[in-house]
C-alpha positions in Angstrom: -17.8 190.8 47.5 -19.2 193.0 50.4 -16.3 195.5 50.4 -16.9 196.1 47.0 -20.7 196.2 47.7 -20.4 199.1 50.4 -18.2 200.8 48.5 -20.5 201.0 45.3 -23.6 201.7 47.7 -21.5 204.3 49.7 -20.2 206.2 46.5 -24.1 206.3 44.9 -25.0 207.8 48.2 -22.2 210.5 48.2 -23.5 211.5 44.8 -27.1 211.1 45.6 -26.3 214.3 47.7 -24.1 216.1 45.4 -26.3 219.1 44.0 -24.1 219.4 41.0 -23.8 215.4 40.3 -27.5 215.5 40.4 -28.0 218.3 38.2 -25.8 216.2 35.7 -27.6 213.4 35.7 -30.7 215.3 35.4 -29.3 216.9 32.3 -28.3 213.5 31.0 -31.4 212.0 31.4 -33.1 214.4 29.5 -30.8 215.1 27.1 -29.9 211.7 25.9 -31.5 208.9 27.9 -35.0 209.8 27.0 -34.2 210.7 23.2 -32.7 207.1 22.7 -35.7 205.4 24.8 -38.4 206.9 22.7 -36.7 205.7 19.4 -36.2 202.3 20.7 -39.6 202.3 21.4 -41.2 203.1 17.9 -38.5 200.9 16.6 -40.2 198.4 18.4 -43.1 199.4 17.5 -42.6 199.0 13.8 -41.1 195.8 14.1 -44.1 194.6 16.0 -45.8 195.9 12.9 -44.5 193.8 10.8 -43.9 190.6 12.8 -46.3 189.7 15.4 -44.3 188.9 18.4 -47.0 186.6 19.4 -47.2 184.9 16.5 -43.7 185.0 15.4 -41.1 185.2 18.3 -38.3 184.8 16.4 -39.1 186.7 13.7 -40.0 189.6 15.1 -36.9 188.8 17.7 -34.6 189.2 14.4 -36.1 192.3 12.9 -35.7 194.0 15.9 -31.8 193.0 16.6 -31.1 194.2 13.2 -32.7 197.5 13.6 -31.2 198.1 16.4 -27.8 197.0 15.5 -28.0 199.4 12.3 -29.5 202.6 14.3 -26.3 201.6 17.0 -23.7 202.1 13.7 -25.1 204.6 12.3 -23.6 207.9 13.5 -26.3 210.8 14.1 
């Protein structure tokens, strides 16, 4: 497990200083990452609206998993 551990950690830091990698991810993040986070988010949101997740754990628990399993399907 430690030879597979410095090589993970030694490839992250190779592309830590690659300019270009870094632009990539940069574009990634913003692109898609944060896109997807912010509907997740008010998908939460209205799930919590609906089902209390204090009140109702697994209620709101399944509301959520099966809004997010249909947004996951559904093509954009």
């Amino acid at each position: 497990m430690p030879i597979l551990q410095k090589m993970l950690f030694h490839a992250a830091a190779r592309l830590a200083k690659d300019p270009e990698a870094r632009a990539k991810a940069a574009a990634l993040m913003e692109d898609e990452v944060k896109p997807r986070a912010k509907q997740v988010r008010q998908t939460m949101r209205d799930a919590a609206a609906e089902a209390d997740p204090r009140q109702e754990p697994a209620r709101f628990a399944g509301i959520l998993t099966r809004r997010l399993k249909n947004q996951m399907t559904r093509k954009p």
